[in-house]
C-alpha positions in Angstrom: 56.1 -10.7 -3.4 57.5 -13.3 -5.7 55.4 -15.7 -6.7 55.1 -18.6 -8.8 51.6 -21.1 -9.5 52.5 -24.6 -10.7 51.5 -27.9 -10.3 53.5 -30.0 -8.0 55.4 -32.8 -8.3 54.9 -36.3 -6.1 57.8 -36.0 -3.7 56.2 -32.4 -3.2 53.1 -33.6 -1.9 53.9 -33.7 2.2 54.6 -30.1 2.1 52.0 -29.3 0.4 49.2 -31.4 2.6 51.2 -29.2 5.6 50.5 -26.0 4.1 46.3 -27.3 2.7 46.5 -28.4 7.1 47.6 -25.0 8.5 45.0 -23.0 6.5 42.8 -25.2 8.4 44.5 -24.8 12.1 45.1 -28.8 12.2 48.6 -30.8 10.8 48.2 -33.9 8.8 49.1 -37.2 9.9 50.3 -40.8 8.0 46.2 -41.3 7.6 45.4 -38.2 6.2 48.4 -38.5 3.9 47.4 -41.4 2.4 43.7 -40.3 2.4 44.7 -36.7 0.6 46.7 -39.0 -2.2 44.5 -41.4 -3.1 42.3 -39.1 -5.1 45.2 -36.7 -6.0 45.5 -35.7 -9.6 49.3 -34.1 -9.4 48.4 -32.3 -13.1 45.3 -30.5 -11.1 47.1 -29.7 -7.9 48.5 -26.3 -7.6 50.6 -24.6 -5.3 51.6 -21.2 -4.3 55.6 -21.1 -4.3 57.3 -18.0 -2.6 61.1 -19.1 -3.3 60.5 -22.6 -2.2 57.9 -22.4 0.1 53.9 -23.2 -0.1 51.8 -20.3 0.9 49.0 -21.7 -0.8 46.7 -24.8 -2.3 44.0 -25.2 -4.5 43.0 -28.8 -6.4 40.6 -30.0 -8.0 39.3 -34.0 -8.7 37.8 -34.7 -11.6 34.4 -36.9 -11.4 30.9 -37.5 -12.9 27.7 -35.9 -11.3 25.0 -35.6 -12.1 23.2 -32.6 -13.8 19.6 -32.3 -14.7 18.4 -35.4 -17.0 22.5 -35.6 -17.5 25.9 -37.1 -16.2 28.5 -34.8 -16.9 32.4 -34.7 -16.2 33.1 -31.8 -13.6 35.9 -30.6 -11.5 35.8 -30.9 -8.2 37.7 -27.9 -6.5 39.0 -29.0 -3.3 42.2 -28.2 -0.5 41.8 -24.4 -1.1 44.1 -22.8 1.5 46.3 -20.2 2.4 49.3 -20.1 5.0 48.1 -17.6 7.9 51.2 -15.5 7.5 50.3 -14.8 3.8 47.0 -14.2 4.1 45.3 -11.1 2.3 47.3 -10.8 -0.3 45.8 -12.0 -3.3 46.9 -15.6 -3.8 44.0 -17.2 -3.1 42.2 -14.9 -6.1 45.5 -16.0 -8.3 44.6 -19.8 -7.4 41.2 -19.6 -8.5 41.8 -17.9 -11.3 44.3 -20.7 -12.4 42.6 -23.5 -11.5 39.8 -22.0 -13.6 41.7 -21.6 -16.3 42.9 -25.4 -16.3 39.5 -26.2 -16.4 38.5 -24.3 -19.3 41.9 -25.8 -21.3 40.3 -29.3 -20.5 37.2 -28.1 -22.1 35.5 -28.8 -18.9 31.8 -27.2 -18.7 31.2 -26.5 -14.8 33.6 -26.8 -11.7 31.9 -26.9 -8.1 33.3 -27.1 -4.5 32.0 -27.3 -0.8 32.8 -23.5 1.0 34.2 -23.2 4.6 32.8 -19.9 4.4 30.3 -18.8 2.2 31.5 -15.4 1.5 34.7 -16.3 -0.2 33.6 -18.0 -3.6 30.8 -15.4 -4.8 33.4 -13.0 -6.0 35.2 -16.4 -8.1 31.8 -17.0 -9.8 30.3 -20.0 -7.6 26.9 -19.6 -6.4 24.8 -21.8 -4.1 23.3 -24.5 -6.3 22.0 -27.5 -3.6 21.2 -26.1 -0.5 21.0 -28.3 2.1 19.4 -29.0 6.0 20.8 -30.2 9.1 18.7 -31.6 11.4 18.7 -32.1 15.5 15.7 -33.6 16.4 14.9 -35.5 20.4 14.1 -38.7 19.9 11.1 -38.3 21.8 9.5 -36.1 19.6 10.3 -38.3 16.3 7.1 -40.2 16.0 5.7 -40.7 12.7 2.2 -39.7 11.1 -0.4 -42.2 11.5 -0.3 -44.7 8.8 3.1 -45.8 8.3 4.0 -49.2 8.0 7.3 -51.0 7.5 8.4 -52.2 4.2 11.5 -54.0 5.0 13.6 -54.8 8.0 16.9 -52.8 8.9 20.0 -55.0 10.5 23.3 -53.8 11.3 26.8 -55.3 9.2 29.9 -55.3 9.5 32.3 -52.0 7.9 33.0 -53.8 4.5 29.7 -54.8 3.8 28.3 -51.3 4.8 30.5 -49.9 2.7 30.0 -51.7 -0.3 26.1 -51.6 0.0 26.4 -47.9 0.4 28.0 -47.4 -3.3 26.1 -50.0 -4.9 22.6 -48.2 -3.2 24.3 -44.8 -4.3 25.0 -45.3 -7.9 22.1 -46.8 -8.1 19.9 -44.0 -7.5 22.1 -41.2 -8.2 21.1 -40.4 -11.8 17.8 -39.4 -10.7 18.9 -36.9 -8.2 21.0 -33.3 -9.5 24.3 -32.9 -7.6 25.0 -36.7 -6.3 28.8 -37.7 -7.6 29.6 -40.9 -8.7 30.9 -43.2 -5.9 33.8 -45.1 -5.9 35.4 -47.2 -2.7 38.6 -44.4 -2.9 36.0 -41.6 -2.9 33.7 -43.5 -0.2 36.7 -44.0 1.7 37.5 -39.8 1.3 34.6 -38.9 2.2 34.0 -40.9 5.5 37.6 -39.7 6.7 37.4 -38.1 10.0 39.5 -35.5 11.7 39.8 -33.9 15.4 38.3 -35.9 18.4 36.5 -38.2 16.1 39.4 -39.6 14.1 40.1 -43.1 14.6 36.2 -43.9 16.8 34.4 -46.6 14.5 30.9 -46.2 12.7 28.0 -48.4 12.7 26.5 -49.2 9.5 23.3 -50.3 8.7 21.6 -52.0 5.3 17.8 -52.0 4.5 16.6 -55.1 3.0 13.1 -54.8 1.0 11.8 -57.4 -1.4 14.4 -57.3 -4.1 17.4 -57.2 -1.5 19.2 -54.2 0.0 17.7 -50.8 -1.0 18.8 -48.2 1.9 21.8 -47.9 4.6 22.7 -45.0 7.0 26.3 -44.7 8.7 26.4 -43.3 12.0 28.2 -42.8 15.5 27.0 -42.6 19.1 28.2 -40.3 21.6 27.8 -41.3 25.0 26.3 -38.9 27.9 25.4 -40.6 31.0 26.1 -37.3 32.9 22.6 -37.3 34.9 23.0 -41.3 35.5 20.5 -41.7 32.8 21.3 -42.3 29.0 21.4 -39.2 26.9 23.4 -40.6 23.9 23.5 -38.5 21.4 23.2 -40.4 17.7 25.0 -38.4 14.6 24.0 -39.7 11.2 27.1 -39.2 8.5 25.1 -40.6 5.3 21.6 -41.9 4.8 19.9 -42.5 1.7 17.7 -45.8 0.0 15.7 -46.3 -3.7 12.6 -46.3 -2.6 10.2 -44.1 -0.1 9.3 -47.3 2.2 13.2 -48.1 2.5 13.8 -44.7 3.6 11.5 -44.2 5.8 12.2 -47.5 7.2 16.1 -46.4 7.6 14.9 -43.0 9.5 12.7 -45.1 11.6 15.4 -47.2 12.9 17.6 -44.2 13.5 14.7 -42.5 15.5 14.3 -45.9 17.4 18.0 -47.1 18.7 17.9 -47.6 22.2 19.6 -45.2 24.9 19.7 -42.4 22.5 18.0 -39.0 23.1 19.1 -36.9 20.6 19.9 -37.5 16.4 21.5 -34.7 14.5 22.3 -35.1 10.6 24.1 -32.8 8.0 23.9 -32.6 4.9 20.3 -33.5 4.1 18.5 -32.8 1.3 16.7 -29.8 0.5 13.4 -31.9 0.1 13.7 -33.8 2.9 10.9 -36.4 3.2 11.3 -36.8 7.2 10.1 -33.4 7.4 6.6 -34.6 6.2 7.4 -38.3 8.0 7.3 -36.9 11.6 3.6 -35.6 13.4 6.1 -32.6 14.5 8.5 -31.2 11.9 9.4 -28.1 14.3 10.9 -30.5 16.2 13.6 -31.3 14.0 14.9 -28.0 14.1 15.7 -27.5 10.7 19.0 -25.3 9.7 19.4 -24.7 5.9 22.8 -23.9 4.5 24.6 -22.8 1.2 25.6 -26.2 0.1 27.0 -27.1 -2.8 28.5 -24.5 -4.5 28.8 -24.3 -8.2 30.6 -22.6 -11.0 29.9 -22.5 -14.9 33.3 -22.5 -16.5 32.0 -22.6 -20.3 28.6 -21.0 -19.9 27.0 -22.9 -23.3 28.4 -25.6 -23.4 27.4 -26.1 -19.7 23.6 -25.0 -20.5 23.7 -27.3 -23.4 25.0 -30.3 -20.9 21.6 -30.5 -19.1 17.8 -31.4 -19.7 14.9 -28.9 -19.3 11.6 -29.7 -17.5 9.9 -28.3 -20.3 10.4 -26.7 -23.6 11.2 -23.0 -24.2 13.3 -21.0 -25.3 15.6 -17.9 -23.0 18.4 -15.5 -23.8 20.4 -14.9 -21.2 22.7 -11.9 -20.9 25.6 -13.3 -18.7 28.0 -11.0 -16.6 31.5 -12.6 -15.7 34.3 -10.0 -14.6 36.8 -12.8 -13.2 36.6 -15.3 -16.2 35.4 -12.6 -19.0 35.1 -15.4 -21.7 32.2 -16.0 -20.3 30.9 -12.8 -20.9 27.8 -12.0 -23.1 24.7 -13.0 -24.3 23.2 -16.8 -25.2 20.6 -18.2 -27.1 19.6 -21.1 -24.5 17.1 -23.7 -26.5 16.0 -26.9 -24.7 13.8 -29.4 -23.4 13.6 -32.8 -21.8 15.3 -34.4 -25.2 18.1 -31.9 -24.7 19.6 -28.6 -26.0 21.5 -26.2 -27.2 22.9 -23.1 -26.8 24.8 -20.0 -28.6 26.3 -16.3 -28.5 23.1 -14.7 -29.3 21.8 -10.7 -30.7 18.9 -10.9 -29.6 17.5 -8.5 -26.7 17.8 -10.6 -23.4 15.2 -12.2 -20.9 17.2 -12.4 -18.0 20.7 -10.7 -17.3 22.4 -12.5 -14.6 26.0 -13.0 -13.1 27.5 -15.7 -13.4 27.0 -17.1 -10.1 23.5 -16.6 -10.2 23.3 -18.7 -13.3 25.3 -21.6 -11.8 22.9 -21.1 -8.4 19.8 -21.8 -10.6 22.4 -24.6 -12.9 21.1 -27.8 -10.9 17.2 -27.0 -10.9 17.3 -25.8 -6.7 17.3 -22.0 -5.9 15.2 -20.3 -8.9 15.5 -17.4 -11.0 12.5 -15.7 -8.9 14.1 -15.6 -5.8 17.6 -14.1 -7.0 15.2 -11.3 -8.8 13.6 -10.7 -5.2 17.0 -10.4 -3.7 18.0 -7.9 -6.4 20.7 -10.4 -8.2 19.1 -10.7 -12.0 17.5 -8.6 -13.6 14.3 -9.1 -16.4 15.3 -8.1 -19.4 12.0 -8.9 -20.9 7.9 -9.4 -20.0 7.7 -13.4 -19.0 11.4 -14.0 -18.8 11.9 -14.9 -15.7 8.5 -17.3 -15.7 10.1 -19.3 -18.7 13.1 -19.7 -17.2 12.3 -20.9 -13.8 9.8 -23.4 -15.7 12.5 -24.7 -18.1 15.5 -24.3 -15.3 13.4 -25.8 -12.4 13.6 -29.8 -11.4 12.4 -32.4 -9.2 13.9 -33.9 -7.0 16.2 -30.8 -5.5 19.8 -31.1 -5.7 21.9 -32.6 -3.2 25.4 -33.9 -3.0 25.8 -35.8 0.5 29.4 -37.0 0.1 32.4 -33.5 -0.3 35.5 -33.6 -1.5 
């Protein structure tokens, strides 16, 4: 098979939104044109070339998040695809492997991406760093523990205002929260795009004002089921969030309490939800946890350095990383919450760890512990695994609500 990886040009970007759209089973539209190139970066977007034709995608958008007591320039790795007829033959692994190395030219410290499948981007380095819930809960069953009162009133606006009160709350708050990306209009806009049956139905939106103006919003669409003759709406929440606990519960409360509507399901919650301990019955909101976020150290020190530490220590990790072996080795990892630093190291490890279970434990979620239980990292030393998980560990859990 000949093959050629490049970056394409502009007047090569239909066919290759074609191409990103049939690894997906769907075709792109004038909308999702114009969606795809308003964040596109033509000097991070490669393609697969067999003679002239795509046969695969792989981009990546480069944006701040947040890291632990840090904001920090990553790469967003996004429209990863492969033709069905060339499927299973290694171009998706020669994709990665480029758009890793790009990122490691650029100096750039950690890379992350959202997975169809989970399977696919463990063997590329990424592990699960901000799991996430999705909740379905009857509305009947969403009362809330005695004691709450309102602190602020919730009222519906109109798309532009909902918009622009959901960046402004967003950035805001983000900093204090591992994993949120900064919002801009272009990347609200992305992120709110909708394909299949949905595409083209409006959103409500929704604002929270509290004492010093609006502190919360949640978008969201009803489906309508009046099957029975009775309303059985079905409410599904896209993004909710506020800056304070009273404004979120507040914003849930509403959600729980719209009219006609006996079921509310929401993705892509945190992992720390604080509706779980807002409802009497937290059964009842049936909560699924999945991989989330995933996330890939491209410069293992420099990335380690990046980010803040709950508490001082000091941890050698030995670091295994057969598809981008620069990383491997072993590093001296020195930090606290006034920073760090960290260096190839002699010394006899605490931890050894691959790659993707370092970049798993990288926003303070999933700790070292639980990789060790599953048989993932090994301790190299008595205590190691204890003083990482205390320096590695933060609060609140990661979460990115918006994918690109």
């Amino acid at each position: 098979m000949d093959l050629q990886i490049r970056t394409i040009a502009p007047e090569e970007f239909e066919a290759y939104s074609r191409a990103v759209e049939s690894a997906f089973g769907s075709f792109p539209e004038a909308d999702d044109l114009e969606r795809e190139r308003s964040l596109v970066e033509f000097d991070r977007t490669f393609a697969a070339f067999e003679r002239d034709a795509i046969v695969g995608t792989a981009a990546t958008v480069t944006m701040p998040l947040t890291v632990p007591g840090a904001d920090l320039q990553i790469g967003f790795v996004t429209a990863v695809g492969v033709v069905p007829t060339h499927t299973r033959r290694g171009i998706n692994t020669a994709l990665m492997q480029r758009t890793l190395e790009d990122a490691r030219d650029r100096g750039e410290a950690v890379d992350v991406l959202f997975a169809s499948e989970g399977a696919i981007y463990g063997r590329f380095g990424y592990g699960s760093g901000a799991p996430e819930l999705a909740l379905e809960v009857r509305t009947a069953a969403g009362r809330f523990v005695r004691g709450y009162e309102p602190s602020g009133s919730v009222r519906l606006v109109g798309e532009e205002e909902g918009r622009a009160a959901v960046v402004r709350v967003h950035n805001a708050t983000r900093l204090s929260r591992p994993g949120a990306v900064e919002l801009t209009p272009a990347r609200l806009n992305f992120a709110l795009h909708d394909h299949g049956e949905d595409k083209g139905k409006p959103r409500f939106f929704a604002v929270h004002e509290g004492p010093d103006g609006v502190d919360g919003y949640v978008t969201y669409r009803i489906k309508h089921h009046w099957d029975t003759g009775t309303p059985e709406n079905h409410l599904e929440v896209h993004f909710l969030d506020a800056a304070s606990p009273g404004a979120y519960a507040d914003v849930w409360r509403f959600v729980l309490d719209v009219d006609l509507v006996a079921r509310v399901s929401a993705w892509a919650r945190p992992l720390d939800e604080p509706l779980l301990y807002l409802v009497r019955e937290p059964r009842r909101l049936n909560a699924k946890r999945f991989d989330g976020l995933y996330v890939r150290l491209v410069d293992v020190p420099a990335a380690l350095a990046a980010r803040r530490y709950a508490v001082d220590g000091r941890v050698v990790l030995e670091v295994r990383d057969p598809f981008c072996p620069w990383n491997d080795g072993r590093f001296a990892l020195e930090g606290g919450p006034d920073g760090a630093t960290c260096g190839t190291s002699a010394d006899e490890p605490d931890l050894i760890a691959g790659v993707a279970q370092i970049g798993g434990a990288y926003l303070g979620g999933p700790s070292f512990r639980e990789f060790h239980r599953a048989g993932l990292v090994d301790e190299g030393a008595a205590g190691g695994l204890a003083r990482a998980d205390a320096m590695f560990g933060w609060d609140p859990a990661p979460w990115c609500q918006f994918g690109f």
